[in-house]
DOFI-313931 format. One record per residue: x, y, z of N, C-alpha, C in turn; residue in one letter; residue number from 1. Coordinates in steps of 0.05 Angstrom, whole numbers, plus 32768, in hexadecimal, padded with zeros to 4 digits. Last residue first. Example, Ala and Ser with C-alpha at 12.3 -4.5 7.8 and 13.67 -1.06 7.14 Angstrom:
2
nxx:nyy:nzz:caxx:cayy:cazz:cxx:cyy:czz:resn:resi
8101:7FD3:808E:8111:7FEB:808F:8102:8001:809D:s:2
8108:7F8E:809C:80F6:7FA6:809C:8108:7FBE:809C:a:1
***
This chain:
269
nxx:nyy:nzz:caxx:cayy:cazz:cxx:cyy:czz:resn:resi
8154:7FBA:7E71:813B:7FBA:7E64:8127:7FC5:7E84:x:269
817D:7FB6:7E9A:8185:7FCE:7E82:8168:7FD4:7E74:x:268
8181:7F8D:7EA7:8188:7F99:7EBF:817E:7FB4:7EB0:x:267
817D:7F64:7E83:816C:7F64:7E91:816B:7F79:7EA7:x:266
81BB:7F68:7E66:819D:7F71:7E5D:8187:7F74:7E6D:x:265
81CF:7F50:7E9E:81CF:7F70:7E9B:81C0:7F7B:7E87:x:264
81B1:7F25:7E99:81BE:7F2D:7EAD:81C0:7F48:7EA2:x:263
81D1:7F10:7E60:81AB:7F17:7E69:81AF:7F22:7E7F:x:262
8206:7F0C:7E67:81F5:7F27:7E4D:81D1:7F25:7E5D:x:261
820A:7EEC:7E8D:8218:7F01:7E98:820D:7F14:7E81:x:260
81F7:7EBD:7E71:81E7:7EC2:7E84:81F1:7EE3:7E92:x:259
8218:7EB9:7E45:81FB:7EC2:7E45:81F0:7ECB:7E5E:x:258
824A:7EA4:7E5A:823E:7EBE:7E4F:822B:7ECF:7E48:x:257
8234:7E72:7E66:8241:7E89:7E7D:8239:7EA0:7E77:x:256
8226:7E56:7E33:8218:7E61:7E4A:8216:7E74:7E5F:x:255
8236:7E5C:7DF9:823C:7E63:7E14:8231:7E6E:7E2B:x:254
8211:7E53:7DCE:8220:7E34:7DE2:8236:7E45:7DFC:x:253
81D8:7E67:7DB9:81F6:7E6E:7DC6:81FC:7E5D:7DD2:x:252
81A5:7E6B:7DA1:81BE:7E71:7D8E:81DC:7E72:7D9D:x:251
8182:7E5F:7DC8:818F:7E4E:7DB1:819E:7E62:7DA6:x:250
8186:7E8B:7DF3:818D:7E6E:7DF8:8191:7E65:7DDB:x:249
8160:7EB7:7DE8:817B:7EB6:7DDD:8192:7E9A:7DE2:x:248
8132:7EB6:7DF4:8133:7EBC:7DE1:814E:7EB5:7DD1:x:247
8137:7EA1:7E28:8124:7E8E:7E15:812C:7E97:7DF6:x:246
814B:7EC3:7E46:8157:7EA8:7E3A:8153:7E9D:7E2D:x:245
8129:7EEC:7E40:8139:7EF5:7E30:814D:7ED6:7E2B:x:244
8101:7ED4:7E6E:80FC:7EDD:7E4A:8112:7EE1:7E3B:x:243
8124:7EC6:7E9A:8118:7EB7:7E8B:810B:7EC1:7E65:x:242
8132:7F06:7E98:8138:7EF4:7EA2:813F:7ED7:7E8B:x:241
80F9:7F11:7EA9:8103:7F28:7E90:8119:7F1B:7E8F:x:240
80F0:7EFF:7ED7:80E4:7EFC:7EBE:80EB:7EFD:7E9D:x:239
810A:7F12:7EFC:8114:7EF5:7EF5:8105:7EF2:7EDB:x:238
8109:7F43:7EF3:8117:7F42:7EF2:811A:7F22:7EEA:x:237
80BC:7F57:7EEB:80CF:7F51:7EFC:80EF:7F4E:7EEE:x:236
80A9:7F8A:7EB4:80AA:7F68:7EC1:80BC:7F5C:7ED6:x:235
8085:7FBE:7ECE:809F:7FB4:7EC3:809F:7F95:7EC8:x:234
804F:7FE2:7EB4:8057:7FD1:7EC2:8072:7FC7:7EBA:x:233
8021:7FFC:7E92:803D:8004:7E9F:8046:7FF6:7EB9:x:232
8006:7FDD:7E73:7FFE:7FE7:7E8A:8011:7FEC:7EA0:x:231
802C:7FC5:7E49:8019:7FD3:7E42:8009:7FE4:7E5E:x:230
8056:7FAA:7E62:805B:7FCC:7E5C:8038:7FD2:7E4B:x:229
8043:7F75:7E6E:803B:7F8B:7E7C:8040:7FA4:7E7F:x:228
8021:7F4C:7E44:8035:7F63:7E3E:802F:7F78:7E4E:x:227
8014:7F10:7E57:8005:7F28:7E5A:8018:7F3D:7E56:x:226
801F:7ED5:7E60:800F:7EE1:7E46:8000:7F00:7E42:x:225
8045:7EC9:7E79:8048:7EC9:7E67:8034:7ED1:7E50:x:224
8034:7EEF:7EB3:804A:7EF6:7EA0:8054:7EEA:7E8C:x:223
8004:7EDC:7EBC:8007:7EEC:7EB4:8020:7EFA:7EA5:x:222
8011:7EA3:7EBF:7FFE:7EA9:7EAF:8004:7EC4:7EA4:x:221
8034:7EA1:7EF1:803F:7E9F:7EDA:8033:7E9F:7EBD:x:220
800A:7EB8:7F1A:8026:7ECD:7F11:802B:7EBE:7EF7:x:219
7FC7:7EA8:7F07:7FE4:7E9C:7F17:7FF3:7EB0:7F07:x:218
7F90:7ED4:7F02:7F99:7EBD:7EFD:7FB9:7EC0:7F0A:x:217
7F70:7EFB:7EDC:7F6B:7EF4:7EF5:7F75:7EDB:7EF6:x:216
7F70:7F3C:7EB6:7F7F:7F2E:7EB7:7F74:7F21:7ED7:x:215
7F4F:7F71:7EBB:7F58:7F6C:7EA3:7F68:7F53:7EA0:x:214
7F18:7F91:7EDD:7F31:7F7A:7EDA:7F30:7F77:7EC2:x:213
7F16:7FD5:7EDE:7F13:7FBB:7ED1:7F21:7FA5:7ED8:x:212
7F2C:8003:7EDB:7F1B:8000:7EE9:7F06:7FEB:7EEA:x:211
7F60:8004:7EBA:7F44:801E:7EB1:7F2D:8018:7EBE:x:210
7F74:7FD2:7ED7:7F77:7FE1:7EBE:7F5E:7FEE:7EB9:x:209
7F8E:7F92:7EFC:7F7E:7FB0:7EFC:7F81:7FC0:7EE2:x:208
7F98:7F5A:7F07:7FA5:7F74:7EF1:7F8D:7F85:7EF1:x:207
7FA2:7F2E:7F34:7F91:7F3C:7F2C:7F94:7F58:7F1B:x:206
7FBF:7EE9:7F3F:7FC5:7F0E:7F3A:7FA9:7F12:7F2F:x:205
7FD3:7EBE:7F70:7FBB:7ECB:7F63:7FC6:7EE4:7F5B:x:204
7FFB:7EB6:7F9C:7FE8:7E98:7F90:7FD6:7E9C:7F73:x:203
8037:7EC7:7F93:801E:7ECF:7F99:8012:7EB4:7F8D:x:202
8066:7ECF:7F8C:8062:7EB7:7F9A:804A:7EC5:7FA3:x:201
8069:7EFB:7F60:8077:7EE9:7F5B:806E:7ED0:7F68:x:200
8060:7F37:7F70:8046:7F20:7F73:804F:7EFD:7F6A:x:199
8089:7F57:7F80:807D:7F4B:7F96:8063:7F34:7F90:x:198
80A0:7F64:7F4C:80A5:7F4A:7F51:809F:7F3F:7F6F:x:197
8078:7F88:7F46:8071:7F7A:7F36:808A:7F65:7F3E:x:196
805F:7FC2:7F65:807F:7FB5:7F65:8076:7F8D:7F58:x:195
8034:7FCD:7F6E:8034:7FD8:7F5A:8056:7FC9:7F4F:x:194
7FFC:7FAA:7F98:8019:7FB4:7F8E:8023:7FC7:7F77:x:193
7FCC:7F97:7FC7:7FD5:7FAB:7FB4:7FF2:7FAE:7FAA:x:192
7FC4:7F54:7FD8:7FD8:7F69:7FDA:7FDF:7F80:7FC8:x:191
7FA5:7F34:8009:7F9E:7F49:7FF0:7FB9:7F51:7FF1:x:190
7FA5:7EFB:802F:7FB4:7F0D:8027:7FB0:7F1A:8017:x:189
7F89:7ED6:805B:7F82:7EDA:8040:7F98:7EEB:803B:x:188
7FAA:7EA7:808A:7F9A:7EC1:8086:7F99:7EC7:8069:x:187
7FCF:7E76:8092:7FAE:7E73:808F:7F9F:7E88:808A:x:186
7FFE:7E79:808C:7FF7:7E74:80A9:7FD3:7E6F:80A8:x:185
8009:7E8D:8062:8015:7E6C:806C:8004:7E68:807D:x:184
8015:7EB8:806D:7FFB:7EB4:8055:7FFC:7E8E:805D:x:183
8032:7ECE:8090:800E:7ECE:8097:8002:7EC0:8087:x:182
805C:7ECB:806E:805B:7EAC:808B:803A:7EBC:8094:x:181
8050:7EEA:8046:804E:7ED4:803C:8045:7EC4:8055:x:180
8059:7F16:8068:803D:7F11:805A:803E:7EF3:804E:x:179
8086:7F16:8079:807A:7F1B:808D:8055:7F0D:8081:x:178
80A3:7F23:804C:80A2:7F06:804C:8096:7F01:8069:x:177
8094:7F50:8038:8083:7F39:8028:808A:7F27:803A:x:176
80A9:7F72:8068:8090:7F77:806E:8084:7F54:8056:x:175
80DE:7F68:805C:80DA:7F5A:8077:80BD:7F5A:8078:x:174
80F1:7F82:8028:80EC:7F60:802A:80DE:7F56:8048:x:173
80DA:7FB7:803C:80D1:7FA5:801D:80CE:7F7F:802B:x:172
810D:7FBD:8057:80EB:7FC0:8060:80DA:7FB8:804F:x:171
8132:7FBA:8039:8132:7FA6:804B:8110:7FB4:8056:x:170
8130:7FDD:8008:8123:7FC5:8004:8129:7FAF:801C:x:169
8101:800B:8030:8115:8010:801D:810B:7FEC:801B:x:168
80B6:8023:801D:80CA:8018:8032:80DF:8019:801D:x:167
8082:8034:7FFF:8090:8041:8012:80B0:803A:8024:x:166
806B:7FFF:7FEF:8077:8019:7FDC:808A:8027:7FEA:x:165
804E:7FDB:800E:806F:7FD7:800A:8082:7FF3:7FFA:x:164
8024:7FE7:800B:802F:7FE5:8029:8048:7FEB:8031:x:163
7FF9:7FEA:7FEA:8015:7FF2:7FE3:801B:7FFB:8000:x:162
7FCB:7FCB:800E:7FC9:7FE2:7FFC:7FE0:7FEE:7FF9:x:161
7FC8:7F90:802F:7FE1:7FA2:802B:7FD5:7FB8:800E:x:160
7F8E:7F74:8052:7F95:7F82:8039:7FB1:7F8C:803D:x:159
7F80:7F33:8070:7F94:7F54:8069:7F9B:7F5D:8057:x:158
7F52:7F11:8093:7F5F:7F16:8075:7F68:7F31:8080:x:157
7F3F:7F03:80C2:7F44:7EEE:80B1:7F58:7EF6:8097:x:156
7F61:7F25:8102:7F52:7F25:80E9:7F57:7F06:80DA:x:155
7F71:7F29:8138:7F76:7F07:8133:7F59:7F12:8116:x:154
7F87:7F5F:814E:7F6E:7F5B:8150:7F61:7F3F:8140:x:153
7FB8:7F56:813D:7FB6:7F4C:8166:7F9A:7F51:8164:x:152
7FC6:7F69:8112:7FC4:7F49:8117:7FB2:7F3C:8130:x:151
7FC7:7F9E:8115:7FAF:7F92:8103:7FA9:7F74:810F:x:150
7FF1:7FA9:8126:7FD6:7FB0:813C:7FC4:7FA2:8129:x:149
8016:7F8D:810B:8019:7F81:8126:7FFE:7F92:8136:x:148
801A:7FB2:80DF:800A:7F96:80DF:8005:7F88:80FC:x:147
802E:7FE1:80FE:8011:7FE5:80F3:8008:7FBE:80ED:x:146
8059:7FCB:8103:804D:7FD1:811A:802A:7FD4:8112:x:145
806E:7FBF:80CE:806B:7FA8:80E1:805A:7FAD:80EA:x:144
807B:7FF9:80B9:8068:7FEE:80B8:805E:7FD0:80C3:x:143
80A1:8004:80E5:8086:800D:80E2:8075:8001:80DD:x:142
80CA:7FE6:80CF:80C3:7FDF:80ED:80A4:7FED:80F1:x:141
80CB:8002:809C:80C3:7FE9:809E:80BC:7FD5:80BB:x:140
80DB:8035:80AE:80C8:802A:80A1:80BD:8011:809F:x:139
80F7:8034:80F5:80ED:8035:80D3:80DF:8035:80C2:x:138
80E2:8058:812D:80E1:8047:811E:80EB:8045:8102:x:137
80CA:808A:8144:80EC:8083:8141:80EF:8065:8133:x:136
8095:807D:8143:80A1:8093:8130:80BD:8096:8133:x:135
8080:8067:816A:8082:805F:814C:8092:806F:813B:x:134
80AF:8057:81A2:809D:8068:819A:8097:8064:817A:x:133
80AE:8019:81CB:80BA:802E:81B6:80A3:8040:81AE:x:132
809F:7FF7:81E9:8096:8013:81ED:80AF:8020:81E0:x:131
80A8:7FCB:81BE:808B:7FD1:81CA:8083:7FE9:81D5:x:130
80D6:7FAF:81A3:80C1:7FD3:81A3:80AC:7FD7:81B0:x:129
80D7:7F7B:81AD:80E2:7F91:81B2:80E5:7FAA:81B0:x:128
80B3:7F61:8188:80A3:7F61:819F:80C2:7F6E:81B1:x:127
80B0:7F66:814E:80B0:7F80:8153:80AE:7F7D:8178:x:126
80A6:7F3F:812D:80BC:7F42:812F:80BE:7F56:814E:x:125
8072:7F30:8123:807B:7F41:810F:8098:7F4A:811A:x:124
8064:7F08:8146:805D:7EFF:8134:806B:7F13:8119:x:123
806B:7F29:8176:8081:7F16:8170:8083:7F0A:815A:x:122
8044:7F52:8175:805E:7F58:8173:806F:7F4A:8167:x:121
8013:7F28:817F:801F:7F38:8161:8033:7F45:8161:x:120
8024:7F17:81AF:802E:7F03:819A:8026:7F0F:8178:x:119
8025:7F37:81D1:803F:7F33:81CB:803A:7F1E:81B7:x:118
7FE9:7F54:81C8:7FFF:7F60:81C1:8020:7F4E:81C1:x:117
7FD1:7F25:81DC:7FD4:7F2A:81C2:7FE2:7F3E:81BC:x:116
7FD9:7F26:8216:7FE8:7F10:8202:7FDA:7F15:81E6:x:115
7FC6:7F5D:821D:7FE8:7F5F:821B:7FF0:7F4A:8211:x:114
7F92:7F58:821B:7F9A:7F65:8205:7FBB:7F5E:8204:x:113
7F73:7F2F:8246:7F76:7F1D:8221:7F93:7F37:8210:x:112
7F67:7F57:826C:7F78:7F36:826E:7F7E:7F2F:825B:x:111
7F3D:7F73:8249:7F60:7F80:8254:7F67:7F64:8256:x:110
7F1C:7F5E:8213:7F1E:7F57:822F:7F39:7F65:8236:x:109
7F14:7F85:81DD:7F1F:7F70:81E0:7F29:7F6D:8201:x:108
7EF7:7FA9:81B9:7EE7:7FA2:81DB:7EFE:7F86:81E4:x:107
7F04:7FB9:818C:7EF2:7FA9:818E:7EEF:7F92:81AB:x:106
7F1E:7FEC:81A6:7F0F:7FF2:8192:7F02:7FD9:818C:x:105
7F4F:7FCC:81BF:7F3A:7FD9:81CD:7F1F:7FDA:81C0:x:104
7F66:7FC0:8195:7F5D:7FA7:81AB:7F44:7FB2:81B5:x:103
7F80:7FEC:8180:7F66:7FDD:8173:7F54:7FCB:8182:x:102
7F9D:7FF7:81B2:7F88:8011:81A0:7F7C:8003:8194:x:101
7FCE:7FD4:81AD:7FB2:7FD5:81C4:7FA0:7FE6:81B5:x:100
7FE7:7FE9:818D:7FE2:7FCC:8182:7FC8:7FD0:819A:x:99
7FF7:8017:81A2:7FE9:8018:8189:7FDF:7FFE:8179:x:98
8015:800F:81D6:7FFD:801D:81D0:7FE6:8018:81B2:x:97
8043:7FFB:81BF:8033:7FE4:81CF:800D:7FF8:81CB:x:96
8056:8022:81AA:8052:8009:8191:8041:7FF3:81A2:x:95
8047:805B:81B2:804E:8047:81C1:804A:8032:81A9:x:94
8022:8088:81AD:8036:8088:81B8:804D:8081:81B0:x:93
7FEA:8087:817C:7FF4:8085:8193:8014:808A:8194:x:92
7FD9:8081:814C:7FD8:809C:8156:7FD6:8092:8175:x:91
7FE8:806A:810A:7FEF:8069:811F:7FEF:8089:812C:x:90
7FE4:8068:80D3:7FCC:804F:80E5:7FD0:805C:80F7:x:89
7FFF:8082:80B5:7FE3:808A:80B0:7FD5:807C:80C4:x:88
802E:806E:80BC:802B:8085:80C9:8004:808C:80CD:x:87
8031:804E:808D:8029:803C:80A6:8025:805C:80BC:x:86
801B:805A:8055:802C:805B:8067:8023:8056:807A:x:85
7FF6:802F:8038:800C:8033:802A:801B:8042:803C:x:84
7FD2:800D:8065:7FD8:801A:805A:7FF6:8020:804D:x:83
7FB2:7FCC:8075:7FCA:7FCE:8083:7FCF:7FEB:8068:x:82
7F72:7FAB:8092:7F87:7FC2:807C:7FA0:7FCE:8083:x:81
7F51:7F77:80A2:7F69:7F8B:80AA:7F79:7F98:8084:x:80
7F0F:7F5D:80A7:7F25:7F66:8096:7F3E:7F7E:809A:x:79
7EFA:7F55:80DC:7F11:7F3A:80CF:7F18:7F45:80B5:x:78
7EEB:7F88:80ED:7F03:7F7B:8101:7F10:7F60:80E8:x:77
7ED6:7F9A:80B9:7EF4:7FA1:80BF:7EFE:7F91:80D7:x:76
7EA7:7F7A:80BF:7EB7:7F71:80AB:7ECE:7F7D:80AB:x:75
7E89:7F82:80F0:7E96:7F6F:80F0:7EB1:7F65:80D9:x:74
7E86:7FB7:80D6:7E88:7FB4:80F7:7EA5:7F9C:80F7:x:73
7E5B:7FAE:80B9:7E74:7FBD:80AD:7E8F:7FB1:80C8:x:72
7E25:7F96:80C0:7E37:7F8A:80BE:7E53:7F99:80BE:x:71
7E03:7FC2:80C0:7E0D:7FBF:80DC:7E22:7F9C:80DA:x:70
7E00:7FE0:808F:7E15:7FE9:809D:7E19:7FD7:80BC:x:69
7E0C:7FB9:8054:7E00:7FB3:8073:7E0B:7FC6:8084:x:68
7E3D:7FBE:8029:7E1A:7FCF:802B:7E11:7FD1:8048:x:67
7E56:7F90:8035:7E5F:7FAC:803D:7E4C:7FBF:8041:x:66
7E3B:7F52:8059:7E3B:7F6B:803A:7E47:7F8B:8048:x:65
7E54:7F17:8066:7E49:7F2F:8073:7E4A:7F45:8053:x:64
7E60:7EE2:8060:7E3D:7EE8:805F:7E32:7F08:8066:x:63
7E90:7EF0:8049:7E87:7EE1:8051:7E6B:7EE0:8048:x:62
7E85:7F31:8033:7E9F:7F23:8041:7E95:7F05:8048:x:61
7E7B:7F4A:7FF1:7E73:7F36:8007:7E88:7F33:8019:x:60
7E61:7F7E:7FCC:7E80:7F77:7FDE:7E77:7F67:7FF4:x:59
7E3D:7F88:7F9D:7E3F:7F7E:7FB3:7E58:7F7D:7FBD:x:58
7E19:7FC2:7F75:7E27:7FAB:7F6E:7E29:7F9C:7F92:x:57
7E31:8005:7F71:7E21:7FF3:7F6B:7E35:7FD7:7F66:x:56
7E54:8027:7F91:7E3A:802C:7F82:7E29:8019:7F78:x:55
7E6D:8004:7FC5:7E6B:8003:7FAC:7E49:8011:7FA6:x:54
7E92:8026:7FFD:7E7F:8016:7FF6:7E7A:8026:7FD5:x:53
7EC7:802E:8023:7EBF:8036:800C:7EA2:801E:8002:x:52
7EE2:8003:8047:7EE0:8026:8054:7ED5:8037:8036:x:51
7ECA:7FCD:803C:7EBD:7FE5:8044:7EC2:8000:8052:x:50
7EF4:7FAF:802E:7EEB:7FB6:8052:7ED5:7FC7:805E:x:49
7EF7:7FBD:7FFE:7EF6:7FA5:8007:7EEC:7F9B:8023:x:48
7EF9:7FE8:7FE6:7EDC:7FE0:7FE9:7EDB:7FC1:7FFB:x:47
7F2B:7FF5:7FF1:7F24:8001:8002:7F06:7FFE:8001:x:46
7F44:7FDD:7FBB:7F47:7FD0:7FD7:7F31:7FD7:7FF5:x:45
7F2D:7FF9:7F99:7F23:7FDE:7F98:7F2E:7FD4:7FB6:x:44
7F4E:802A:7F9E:7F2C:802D:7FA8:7F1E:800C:7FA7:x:43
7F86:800E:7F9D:7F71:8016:7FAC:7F51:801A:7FB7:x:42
7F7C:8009:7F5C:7F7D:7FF8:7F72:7F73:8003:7F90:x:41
7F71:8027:7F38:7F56:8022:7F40:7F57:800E:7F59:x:40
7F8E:8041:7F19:7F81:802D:7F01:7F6E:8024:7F1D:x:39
7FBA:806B:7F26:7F9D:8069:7F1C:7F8B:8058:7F12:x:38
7FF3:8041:7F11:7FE9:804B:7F1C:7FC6:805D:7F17:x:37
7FE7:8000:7EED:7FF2:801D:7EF6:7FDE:8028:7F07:x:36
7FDA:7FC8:7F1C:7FDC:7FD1:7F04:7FE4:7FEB:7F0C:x:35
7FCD:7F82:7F48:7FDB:7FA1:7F35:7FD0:7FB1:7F25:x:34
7FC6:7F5A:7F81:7FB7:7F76:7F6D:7FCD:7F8C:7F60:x:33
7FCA:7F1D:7F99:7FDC:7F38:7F90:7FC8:7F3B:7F7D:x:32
7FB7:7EF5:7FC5:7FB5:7EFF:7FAE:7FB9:7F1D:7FAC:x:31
7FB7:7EBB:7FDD:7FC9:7ED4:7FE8:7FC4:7EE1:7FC6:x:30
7F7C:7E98:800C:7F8E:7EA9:7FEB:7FA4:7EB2:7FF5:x:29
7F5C:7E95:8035:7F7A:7E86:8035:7F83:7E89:801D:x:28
7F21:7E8E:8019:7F30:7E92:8037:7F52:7E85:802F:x:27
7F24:7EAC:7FD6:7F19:7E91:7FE8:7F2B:7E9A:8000:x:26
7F0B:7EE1:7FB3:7F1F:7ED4:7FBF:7F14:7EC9:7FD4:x:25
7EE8:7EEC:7F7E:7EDE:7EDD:7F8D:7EFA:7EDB:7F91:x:24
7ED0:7F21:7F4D:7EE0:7F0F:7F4A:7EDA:7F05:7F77:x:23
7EBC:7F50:7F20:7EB4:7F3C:7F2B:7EC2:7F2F:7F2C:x:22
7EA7:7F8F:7F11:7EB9:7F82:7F28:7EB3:7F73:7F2A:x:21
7E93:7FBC:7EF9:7E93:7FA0:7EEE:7EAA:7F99:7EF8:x:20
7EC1:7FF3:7EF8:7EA7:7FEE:7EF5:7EAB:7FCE:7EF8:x:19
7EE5:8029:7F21:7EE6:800F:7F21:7EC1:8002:7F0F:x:18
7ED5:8064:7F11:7EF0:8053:7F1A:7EEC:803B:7F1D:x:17
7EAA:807D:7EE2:7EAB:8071:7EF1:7EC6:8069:7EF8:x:16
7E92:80B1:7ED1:7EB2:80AA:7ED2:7EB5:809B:7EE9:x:15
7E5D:80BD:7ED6:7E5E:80BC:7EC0:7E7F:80BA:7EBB:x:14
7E53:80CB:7F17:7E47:80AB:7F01:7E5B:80A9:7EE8:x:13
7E90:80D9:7F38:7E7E:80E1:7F25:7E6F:80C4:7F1B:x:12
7E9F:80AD:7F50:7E95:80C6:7F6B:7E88:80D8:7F4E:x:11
7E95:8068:7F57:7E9A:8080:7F41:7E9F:8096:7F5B:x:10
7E95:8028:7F4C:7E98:8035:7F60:7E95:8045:7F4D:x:9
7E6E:7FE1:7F44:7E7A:8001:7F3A:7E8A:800D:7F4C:x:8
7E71:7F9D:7F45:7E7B:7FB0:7F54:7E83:7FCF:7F4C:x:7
7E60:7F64:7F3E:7E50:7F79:7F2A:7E52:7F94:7F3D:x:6
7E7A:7F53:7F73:7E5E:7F49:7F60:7E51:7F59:7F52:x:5
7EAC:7F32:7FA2:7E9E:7F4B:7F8F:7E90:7F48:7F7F:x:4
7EBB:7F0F:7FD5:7EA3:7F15:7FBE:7EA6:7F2A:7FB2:x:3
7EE1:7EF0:8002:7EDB:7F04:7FFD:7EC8:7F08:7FE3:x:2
7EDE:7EBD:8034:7EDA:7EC1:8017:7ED1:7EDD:8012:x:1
***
């Protein structure tokens, strides 16, 4: 169970980035985080693990507090952050090297490291790169590799901080639906986004805005009662979709036709 509790941040007092943070994800969420850009995602992600601590207020992991520094320790091995480029994790070789580099970093027995290296490989596809090098890789094989060092250290929860921004859309689809079979699997899932039809099969959205929640509740809450060109946001496709049927369903007995005018209205809005 993650906590936030009357959560500031600032680097000036008097312009604060994030104020009056309060909200509670349970073990086993999968909850998507939006809004435009600057509005504060990140630095909300990055209080989560404590590579950023709150001016005021609490970030619980459990029973552990980010404040504590000799809890911190424990709260990155079970909270994993996975970055907007995967380049940023990796300073080894070897895709086998760089899943070992964390093992190490929390003392993980040699006998114990290689069967957790093949089964976060295998868990992210990736257990035929192992002595590939990261950087002939793709993007999206990248970013695997970076989840595949996060995993083999067996965290409870993973942040994705726009994980997905960077990729084309076969690295897109392999990294969500890599997140969904974790989210199945029993691990918490955060997912910073800004791509608004990745929160669709989310359990939870959280709408960010001027450093506030502004919105805490199920995808279809939010997209029927929340106009998200106001916080520059686009509405997915199936959405925009469904709205425009709603609008234009009674007056037309041709169906076909309709659906081939929303279709490209929806391609165009």
């Amino acid at each position: 169970m993650l906590v936030f509790e009357d959560v500031y941040f600032y680097h000036q007092k008097d312009a604060p980035i994030l104020k009056d943070i309060h909200f509670t994800i349970q073990s086993g969420e999968f909850v998507s985080i939006v809004g435009k850009n600057g509005c504060g995602k990140s630095t909300l992600a990055k209080l989560m693990n404590g590579l950023l601590l709150p001016k005021k207020g609490d970030v619980r992991f459990h029973h552990l507090k980010t404040a504590n520094s000799a809890d911190l320790i424990e709260i990155r091995q079970q909270i994993g952050f996975i970055f907007q480029n995967p380049e940023d994790q990796f300073i080894t070789t070897t895709v086998r090297d760089e899943i070992i580099f964390g093992l190490e970093n929390i003392r993980v027995p040699k006998e114990e490291m290689e069967q957790r290296v093949q089964w976060a490989s295998k868990a992210v596809g990736m257990e035929f790169y192992l002595d590939s090098m990261p950087h002939e890789l793709s993007g999206g094989q990248k970013q695997r590799v970076a989840i595949a060092a996060i995993l083999a250290m067996r965290p409870q929860c993973i942040i994705f901080d726009e994980a997905t921004s960077m990729l084309d859309p076969l690295g897109r689809d392999q990294v969500l639906t890599l997140m969904h079979s974790l989210s199945q699997q029993g691990l918490t899932i955060i997912h910073i986004t800004h791509h608004m039809e990745e929160v669709l099969h989310s359990d939870r959205v959280l709408l960010l805005d001027n450093g506030q929640i502004c919105f805490d509740g199920q995808p279809i809450d939010l997209f029927k009662s929340v106009s998200l060109k106001d916080y520059a946001l686009l509405e997915p496709v199936a959405v925009r979709i469904h709205r425009l049927a709603n609008e234009a369903w009674s007056f037309t007995a041709d169906w076909e036709g309709a659906l081939r005018q929303l279709w490209d209205t929806s391609l165009k809005t």
